[in-house]
BALODO-452141 format. One record per residue (C-alpha): x, y, z. Coordinates in steps of 0.1 Angstrom, whole numbers, padded with zeros to 4 digits, always signed. Example, Ala and Ser with C-alpha at 12.3 -4.5 7.8 and 13.67 -1.06 7.14 Angstrom:
+0123-0045+0078;+0137-0011+0071;
END
This chain:
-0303-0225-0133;-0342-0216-0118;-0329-0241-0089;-0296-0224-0078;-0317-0189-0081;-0344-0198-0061;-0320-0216-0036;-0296-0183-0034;-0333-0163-0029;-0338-0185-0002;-0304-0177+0017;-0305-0138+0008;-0338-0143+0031;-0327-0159+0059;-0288-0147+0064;-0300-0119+0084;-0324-0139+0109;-0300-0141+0136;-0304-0156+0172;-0320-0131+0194;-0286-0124+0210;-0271-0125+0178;-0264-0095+0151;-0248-0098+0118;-0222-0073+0106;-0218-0071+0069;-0181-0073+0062;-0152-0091+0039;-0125-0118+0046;-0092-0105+0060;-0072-0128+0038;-0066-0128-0001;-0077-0099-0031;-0106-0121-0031;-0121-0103-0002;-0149-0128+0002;-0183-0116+0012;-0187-0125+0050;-0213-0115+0081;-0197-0117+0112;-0219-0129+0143;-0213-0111+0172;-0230-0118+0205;-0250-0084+0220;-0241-0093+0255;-0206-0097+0252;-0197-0076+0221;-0176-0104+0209;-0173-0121+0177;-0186-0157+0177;-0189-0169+0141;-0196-0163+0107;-0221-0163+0079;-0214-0164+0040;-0228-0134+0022;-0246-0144-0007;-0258-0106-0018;-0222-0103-0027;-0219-0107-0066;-0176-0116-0068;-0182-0146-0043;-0217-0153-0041;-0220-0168-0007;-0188-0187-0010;-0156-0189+0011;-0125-0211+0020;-0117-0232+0050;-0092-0196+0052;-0121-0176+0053;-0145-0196+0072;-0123-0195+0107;-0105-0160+0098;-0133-0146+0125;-0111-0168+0155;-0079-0146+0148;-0100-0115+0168;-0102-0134+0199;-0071-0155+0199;-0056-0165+0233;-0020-0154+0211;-0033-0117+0209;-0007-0089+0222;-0028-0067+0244;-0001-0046+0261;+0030-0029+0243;+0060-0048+0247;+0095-0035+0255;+0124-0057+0252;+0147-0056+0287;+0173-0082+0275;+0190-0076+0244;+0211-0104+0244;+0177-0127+0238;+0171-0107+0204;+0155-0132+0176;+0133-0154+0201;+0105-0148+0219;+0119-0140+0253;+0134-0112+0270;+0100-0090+0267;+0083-0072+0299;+0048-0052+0296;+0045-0014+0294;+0024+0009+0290;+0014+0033+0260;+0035+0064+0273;+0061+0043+0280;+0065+0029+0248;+0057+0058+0225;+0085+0076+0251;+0114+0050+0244;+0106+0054+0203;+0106+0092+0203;+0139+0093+0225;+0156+0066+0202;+0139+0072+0170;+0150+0112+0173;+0185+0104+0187;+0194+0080+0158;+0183+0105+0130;+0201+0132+0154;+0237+0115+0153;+0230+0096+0115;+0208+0117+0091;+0172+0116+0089;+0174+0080+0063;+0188+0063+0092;+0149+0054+0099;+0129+0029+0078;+0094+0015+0076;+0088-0019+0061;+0044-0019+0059;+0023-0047+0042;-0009-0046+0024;-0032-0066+0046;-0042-0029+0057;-0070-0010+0046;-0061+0014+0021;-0062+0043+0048;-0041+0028+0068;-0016+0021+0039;-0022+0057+0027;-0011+0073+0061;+0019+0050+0064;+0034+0065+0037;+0027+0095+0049;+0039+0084+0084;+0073+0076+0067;+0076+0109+0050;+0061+0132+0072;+0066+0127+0104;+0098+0105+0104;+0109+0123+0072;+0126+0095+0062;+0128+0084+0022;+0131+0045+0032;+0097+0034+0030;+0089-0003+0009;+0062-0024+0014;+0057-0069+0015;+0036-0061-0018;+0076-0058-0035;+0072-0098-0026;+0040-0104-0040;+0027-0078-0063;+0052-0056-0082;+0057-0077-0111;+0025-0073-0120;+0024-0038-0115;+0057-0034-0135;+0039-0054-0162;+0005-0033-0163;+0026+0002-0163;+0043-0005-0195;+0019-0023-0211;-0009-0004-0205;+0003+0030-0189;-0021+0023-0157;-0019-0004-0130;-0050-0019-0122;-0049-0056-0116;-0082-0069-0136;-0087-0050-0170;-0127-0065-0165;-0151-0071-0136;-0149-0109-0119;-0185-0115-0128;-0175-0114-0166;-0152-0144-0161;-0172-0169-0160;-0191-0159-0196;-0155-0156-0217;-0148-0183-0239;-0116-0194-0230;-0092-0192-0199;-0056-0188-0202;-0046-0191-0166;-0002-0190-0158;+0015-0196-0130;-0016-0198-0106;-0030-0226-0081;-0062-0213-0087;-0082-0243-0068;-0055-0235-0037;-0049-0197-0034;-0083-0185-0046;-0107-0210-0043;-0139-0186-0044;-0133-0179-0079;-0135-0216-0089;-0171-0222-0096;-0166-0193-0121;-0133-0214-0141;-0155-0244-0142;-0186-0230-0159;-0160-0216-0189;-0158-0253-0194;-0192-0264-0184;-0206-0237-0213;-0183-0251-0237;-0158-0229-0232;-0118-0236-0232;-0092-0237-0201;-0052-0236-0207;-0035-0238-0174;+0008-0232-0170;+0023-0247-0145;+0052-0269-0133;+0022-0282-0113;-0004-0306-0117;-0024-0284-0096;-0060-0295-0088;-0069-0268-0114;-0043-0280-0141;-0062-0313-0138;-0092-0303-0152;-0073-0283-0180;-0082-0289-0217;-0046-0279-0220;-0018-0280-0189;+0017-0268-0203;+0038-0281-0176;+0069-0260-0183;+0101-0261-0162;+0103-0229-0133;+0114-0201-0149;+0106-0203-0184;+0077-0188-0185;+0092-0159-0212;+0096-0184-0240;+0062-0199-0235;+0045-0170-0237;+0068-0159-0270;+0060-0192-0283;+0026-0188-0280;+0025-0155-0293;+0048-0165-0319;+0022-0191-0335;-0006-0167-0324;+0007-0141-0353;+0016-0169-0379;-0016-0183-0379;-0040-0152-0385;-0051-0144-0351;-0040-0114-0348;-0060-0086-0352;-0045-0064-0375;-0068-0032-0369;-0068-0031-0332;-0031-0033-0338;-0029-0007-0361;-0049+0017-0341;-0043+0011-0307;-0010-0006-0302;+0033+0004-0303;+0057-0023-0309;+0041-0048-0328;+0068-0049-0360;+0094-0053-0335;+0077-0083-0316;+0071-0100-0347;+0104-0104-0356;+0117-0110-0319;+0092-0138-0314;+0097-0159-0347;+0131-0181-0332;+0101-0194-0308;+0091-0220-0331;+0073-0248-0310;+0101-0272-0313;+0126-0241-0297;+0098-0234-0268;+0095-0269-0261;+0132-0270-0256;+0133-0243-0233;+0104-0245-0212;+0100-0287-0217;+0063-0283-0226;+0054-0307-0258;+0053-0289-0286;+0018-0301-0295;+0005-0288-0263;+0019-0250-0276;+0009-0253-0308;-0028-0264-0293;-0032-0240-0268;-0023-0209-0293;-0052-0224-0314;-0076-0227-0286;-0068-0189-0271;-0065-0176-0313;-0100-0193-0321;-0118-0180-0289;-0140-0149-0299;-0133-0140-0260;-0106-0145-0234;-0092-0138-0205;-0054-0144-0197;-0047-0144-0158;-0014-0150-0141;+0000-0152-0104;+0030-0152-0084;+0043-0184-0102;+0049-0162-0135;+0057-0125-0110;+0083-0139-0087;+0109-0143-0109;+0136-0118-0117;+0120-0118-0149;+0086-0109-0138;+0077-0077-0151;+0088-0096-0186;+0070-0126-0178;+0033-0103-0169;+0037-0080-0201;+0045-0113-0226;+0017-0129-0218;-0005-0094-0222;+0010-0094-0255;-0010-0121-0263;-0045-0101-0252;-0033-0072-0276;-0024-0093-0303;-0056-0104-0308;-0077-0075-0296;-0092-0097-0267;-0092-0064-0244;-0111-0034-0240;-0144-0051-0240;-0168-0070-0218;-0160-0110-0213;-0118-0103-0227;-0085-0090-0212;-0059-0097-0186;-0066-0101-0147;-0034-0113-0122;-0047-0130-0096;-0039-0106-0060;-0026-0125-0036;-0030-0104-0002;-0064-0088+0007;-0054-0051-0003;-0028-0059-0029;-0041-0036-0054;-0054-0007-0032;-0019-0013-0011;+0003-0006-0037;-0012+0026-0050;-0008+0051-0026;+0022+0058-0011;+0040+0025+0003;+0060+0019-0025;+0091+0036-0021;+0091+0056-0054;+0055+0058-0054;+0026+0088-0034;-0010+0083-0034;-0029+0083-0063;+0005+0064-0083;+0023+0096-0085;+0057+0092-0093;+0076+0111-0063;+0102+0119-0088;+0075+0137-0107;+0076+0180-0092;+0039+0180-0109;+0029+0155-0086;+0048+0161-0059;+0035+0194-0056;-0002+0182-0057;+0006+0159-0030;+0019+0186-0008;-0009+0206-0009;-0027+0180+0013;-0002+0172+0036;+0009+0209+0044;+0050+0203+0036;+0068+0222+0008;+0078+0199-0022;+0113+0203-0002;+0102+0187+0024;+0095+0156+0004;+0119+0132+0006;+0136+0113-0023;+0130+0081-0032;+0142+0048-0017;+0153+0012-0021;+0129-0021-0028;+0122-0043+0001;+0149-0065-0002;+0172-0037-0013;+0164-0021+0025;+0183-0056+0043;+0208-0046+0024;+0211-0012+0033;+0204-0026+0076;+0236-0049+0067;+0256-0015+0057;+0242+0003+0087;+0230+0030+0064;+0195+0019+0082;+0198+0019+0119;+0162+0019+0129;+0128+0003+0116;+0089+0007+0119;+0075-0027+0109;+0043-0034+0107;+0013-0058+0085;+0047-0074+0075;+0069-0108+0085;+0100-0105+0063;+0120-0128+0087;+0100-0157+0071;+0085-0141+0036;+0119-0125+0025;+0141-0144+0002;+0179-0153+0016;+0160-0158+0053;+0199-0160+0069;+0211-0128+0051;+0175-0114+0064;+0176-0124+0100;+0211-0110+0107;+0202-0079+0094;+0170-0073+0115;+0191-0085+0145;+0220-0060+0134;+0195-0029+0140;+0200-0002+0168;+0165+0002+0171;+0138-0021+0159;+0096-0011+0163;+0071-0041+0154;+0033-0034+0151;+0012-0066+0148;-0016-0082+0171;+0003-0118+0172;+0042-0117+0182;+0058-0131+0145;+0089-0143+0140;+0096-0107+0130;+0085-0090+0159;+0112-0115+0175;+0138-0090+0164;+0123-0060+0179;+0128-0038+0208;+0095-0027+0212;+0063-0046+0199;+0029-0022+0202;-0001-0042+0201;-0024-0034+0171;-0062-0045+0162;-0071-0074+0138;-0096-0067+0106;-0125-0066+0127;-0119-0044+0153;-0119-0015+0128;-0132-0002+0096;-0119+0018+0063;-0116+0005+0026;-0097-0023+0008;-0093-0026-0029;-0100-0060-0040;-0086-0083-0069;-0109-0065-0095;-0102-0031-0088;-0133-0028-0067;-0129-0005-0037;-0152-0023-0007;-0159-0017+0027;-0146-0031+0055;-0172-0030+0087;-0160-0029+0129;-0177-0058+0147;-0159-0060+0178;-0143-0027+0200;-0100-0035+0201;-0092-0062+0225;-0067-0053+0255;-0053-0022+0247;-0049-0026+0215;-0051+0002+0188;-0053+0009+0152;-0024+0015+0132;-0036+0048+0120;-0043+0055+0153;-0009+0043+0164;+0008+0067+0136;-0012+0097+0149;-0001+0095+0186;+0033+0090+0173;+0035+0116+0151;+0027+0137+0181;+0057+0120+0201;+0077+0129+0172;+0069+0163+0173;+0054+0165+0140;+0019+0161+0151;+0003+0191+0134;+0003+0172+0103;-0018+0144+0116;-0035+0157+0146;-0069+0165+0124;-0075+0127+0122;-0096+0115+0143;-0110+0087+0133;-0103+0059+0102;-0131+0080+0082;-0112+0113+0087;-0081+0095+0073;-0108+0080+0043;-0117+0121+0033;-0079+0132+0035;-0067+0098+0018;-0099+0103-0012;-0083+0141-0014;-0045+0132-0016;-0055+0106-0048;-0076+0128-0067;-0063+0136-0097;-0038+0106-0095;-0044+0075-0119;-0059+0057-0094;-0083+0084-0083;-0103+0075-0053;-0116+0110-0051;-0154+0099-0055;-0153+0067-0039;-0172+0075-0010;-0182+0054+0019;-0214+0057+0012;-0211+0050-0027;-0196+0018-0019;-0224+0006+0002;-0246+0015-0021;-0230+0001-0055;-0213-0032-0034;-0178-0017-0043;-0167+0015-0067;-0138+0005-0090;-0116+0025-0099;-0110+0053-0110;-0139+0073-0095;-0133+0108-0101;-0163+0124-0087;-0193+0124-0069;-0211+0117-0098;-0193+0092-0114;-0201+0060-0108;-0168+0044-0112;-0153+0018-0142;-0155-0017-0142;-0145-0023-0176;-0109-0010-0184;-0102+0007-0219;-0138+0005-0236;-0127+0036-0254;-0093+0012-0266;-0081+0047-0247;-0048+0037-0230;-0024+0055-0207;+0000+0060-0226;+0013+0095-0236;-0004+0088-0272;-0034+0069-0260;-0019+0035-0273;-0012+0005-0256;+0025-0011-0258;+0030-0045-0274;+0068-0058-0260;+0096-0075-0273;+0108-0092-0249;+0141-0119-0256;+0141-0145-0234;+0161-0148-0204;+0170-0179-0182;+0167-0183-0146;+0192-0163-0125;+0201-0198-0113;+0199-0229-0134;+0207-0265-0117;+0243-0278-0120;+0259-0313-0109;+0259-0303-0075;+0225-0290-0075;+0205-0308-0099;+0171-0298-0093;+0146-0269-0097;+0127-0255-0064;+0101-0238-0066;+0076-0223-0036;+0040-0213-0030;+0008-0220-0016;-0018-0241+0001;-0054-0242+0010;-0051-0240+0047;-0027-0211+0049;-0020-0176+0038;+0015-0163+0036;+0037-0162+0061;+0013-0184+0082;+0013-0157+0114;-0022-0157+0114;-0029-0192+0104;-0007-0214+0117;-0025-0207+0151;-0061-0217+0142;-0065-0251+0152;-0086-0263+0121;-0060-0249+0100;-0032-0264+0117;-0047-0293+0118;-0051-0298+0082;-0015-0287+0073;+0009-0288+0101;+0042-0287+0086;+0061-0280+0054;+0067-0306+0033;+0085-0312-0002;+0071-0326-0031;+0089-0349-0052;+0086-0370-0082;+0082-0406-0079;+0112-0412-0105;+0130-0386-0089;+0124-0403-0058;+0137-0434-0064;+0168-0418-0076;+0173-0403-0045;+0169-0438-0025;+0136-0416-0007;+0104-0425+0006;+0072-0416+0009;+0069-0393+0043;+0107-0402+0053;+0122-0368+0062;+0151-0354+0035;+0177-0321+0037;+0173-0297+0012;+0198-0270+0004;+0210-0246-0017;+0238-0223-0019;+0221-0198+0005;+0206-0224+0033;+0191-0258+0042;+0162-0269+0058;+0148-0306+0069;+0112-0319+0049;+0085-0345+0050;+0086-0361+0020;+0054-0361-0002;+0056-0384-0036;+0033-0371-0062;+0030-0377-0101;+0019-0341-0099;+0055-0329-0100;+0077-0327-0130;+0109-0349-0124;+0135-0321-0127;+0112-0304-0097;+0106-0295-0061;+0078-0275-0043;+0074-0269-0009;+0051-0240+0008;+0061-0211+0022;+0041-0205+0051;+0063-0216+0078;+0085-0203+0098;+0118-0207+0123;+0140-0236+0109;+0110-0250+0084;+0109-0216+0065;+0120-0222+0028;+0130-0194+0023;+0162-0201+0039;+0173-0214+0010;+0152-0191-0020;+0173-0165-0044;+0171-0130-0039;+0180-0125-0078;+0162-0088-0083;+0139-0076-0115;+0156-0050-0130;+0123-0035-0127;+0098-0043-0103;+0128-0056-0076;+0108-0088-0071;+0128-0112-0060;+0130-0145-0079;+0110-0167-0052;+0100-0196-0083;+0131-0211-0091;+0166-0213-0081;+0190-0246-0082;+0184-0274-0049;+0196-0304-0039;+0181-0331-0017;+0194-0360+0005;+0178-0385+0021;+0182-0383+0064;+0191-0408+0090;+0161-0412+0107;+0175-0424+0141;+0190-0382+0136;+0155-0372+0126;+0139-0386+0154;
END
């Protein structure tokens, strides 16, 4: 180990020797809840961002990053950048990327006022709606939902977190009484005893945190990896339960099951700190391994094996992604597999408990205050007067004034379909390629009267609107994100807005003025003012931000939360007092009976999709897909397939097949790999147009969390004429 420190003392000395035309500005990526440590090099004569340095004084990543992370800086300077707002002059050319003329900033802010204020005029106030995303910094996010119900006054506000994120705050709420995504710091990780890692392509979606995974092992620690994958990371598993899509609920029972039978569980944390054990017990004893390995297809050696591994381990850490969130199970799937962290008492101390791995860049800090359509800052409930009230105080609106709540993301389509919704604010979002049912989708967004899109590339969303306003990448501002671990960080300007572009917040303000309700946002001048007023309107709140200051962060490198004052350094470690946030201070162990997918394969649709990730790409691939490196490495969707499955099929290797399901179709490469089970398809989800996949996903709801169930749904495949293809 004296090597790698002296080598890491070596870079920490030289990352800030810069050309002489060079300086470095200390930042993060703009991509996943990693939030990588990165110094962007700008050039002093031209103020413009040339490049990138790693940042190895930042303890989560250490000086690492992803090919994602390493060209993120070209996104600020892209040839693609909107630098003038947009107004649509040909309606009939609605869903493409014609039929737009330049304008300027009165003009635009004009045309929304005027059509904004005579939709709610002639429909209600609700006709409006604003569908946000948490690629923002959490003051941006904060006055969004403010923007929603302040100035619009409108109660239909969601967020593109519903897609990725909810599950796992549904999860965390009942379990736990408190969402925070990582119950323990990232830099424990790496000094647990045994991983228990579900429904995450670690090596693929969050690559920075490998070298962590693989010193567990390398100490002679234990890795269990779930997945319908042989992911690069389920490779090197001691243990990979490859379960079918979708069953995730009986694993984890199965587990948990055998977990209790064999003495692992900790019968005094239970007693003292836990609800709903008795009734677990007796739910989870049909999940006998031969009954889990019926369900989920998993061996039942490999169950009984893993529950001895995780029981055994004095520490460990279970983690979980989309694969075990997106289902319309989700919030069951995240709280079974906490179960197994209560259980056995592996929580509420250093090197133990439960972490979901975020997959956008503000996931965590996104979803706390105020986007979620039930939700204000802080995670008050806006059905709560208490909070309500304390929410009000800040914004200067009676608790009448406040709106009700809404609908979930999806559940907003639905409502454009009905022409309840008339009108929509987009922005930090492309539903019309990350929203489940993609035809449903699309015909709703091209249904609208009146559709706004705010981005800094024209999407495949921003396709559908009628005016597009041009806002500023990561770099061209600053404010706060909230990272994976519940660390608040600072985001750093390099580079003054290209064109005429703007920040959101700033955006909102001007608009708000337009609007006529600008005395409620005309104090904010710049991102910091909306920082002080955002800190104020979460204090008290859960996720209290109150004492999070700028400053603070740059000093500690982050402030988790909560922070509740100036003096209070923040918390790192959740529940060291096995204090909970609950009503009676106890954590809630679930019974949970199983549940299959909403949609299980049938003779006409035999096989299982299932969606998510790779390396080169990040979400809906707006950003991406138009760096050339990135491209360059993975320029089209493809679907995986088993050889055996293959051969069924009469397929071959890179011939191009039709998928479909009830819902859609859409035409694949084909890519034959052992790594898939037989009964299975993947393809990624970062595409968009025609090649989108989810054309032909489910948009089965959680009862709880309204996550759609993205991971599994029936398909069937046929092989193409090529002479078509071609």
């Amino acid at each position: 180990m004296q090597e790698v420190k002296d080598r890491d003392k070596f870079f920490k000395e030289i990352e800030n020797v810069c050309h002489p035309n060079e300086t470095l500005i200390k930042t993060h990526c703009a991509y996943c809840g990693m939030q990588c440590g990165m110094n962007l090099r700008v050039n002093t004569k031209t103020n413009k961002i040339i490049g990138v340095e790693p940042r190895y004084d930042w303890p989560v990543t250490v000086g690492k990053m992803c090919p994602k992370g390493v060209t993120a800086y070209q996104q600020t300077n892209h040839p693609d950048r909107i630098l003038k707002p947009l107004i649509r002059d040909d309606a009939s050319l609605k869903g493409t990327q014609k039929g737009f003329r330049e304008a300027t900033w009165e003009e635009a802010y004009d045309l929304i006022a005027k059509k904004f204020s005579g939709l709610q005029a002639k429909y209600g106030k609700d006709t409006l709606s604003v569908f946000s995303g948490v690629s923002m910094t959490n003051e941006k996010c904060y006055l969004t939902g403010k923007f929603a119900r302040v100035a619009l006054q409108t109660r239909y506000i969601d967020y593109n977190g519903r897609f990725c994120m909810s599950s796992a705050a549904g999860g965390f709420l009942r379990s736990f009484g408190v969402d925070r995504g990582s119950t323990l710091p990232w830099t424990d990780i790496h000094e647990t005893d045994c991983l228990f890692i579900a429904g995450s392509n670690t090596a693929e979606c969050h690559p920075t945190s490998m070298f962590r995974v693989w010193h567990v092992q390398e100490r002679g620690g234990y890795l269990i990896v779930a997945d319908p994958r042989e992911t690069p990371i389920a490779r090197r598993a001691d243990v990979h339960l490859d379960l079918r899509p979708g069953t995730d609920l009986a694993l984890a029972n199965g587990i948990l099951n055998l977990l209790i039978e064999n003495g692992y569980a900790d019968e005094e944390f239970i007693k003292n700190h836990t609800n709903g054990f008795e009734e677990t017990k007796e739910l989870v004893k049909e999940f006998t391994p031969e009954y889990t390995s019926q369900i989920t297809g998993v061996a039942p050696e490999k169950i009984i094996r893993a529950a001895e591994i995780y029981g055994k381990a004095p520490n460990g850490v279970v983690m979980f992604a989309r694969g075990i969130e997106q289902q319309h199970k989700g919030v069951d799937n995240v709280s079974g597999y906490t179960n197994m962290a209560l259980v056995t008492g592996k929580i509420g101390r250093p090197k133990a408990g439960v972490a979901t791995f975020t997959g956008q860049g503000n996931g965590q800090g996104g979803r706390e205050h105020g986007q979620k359509s039930d939700l204000l800052p802080g995670y008050r409930k806006i059905t709560n007067p208490k909070h309500v009230e304390e929410v009000c105080k800040v914004w200067g609106i009676t608790p009448e004034e406040m709106p009700q709540p809404g609908v979930s993301a999806y559940e907003m389509f639905e409502l454009m379909e009905e022409k309840t919704i008339r009108g929509l604010y987009l922005l930090c979002s492309n539903p019309a390629v990350s929203a489940p049912n993609q035809n449903f989708v699309r015909k709703a967004l091209k249904g609208l009267d009146f559709m706004v899109c705010a981005d800094f590339y024209l999407s495949e969303s921003a396709e559908f609107a009628d005016v597009i306003l041009p806002t500023v990448t990561w770099s061209e501002d600053e404010g706060t994100v909230t990272n994976l671990e519940g660390r608040i960080i600072k985001i750093n300007k390099a580079q003054e807005p290209l064109g005429e572009s703007k920040p959101d917040w700033q955006i909102q303000v001007e608009l708000a003025e337009k609007l006529g309700r600008g005395k409620y946002f005309s104090h904010l001048k710049t991102a910091r003012d909306v920082a002080d007023e955002f800190r104020l309107a979460s204090k008290g709140g859960y996720a209290d931000y109150y004492g999070a200051t700028w400053d603070k962060i740059d000093k500690q490198d982050g402030v988790f939360w909560p922070c509740k004052d100036e003096n209070d350094s923040g918390t790192p470690h959740m529940f060291l007092d096995k204090k909970f946030y609950h009503p009676d201070g106890k954590a809630k162990i679930c019974a949970l009976p199983y549940r299959p997918p909403a949609e299980e394969p049938d003779a006409d649709y035999p096989l299982r999709l299932t969606t998510g990730r790779v390396v080169f790409h990040y979400l809906s691939g707006n950003q991406t897909r138009r760096i050339q490196f990135l491209r360059d490495m993975c320029p089209e969707p493809y679907v995986e397939v088993h050889p055996e499955t293959a051969a069924k099929f009469n397929i071959e290797h890179e011939e191009y097949v039709r998928l479909f399901t009830r819902r859609g179709e859409a035409e694949y490469k084909v890519k034959i790999t052992e790594a898939i089970r037989k009964d299975t398809v993947f393809v990624p989800y970062h595409f968009g147009h025609e090649k989108s996949i989810n054309l032909l996903t489910i948009a089965a709801l959680d009862p709880m969390s309204r996550m759609p169930e993205f991971k599994a749904c029936a398909a069937q495949i046929e092989k193409l004429d090529m002479k078509k293809v071609q």
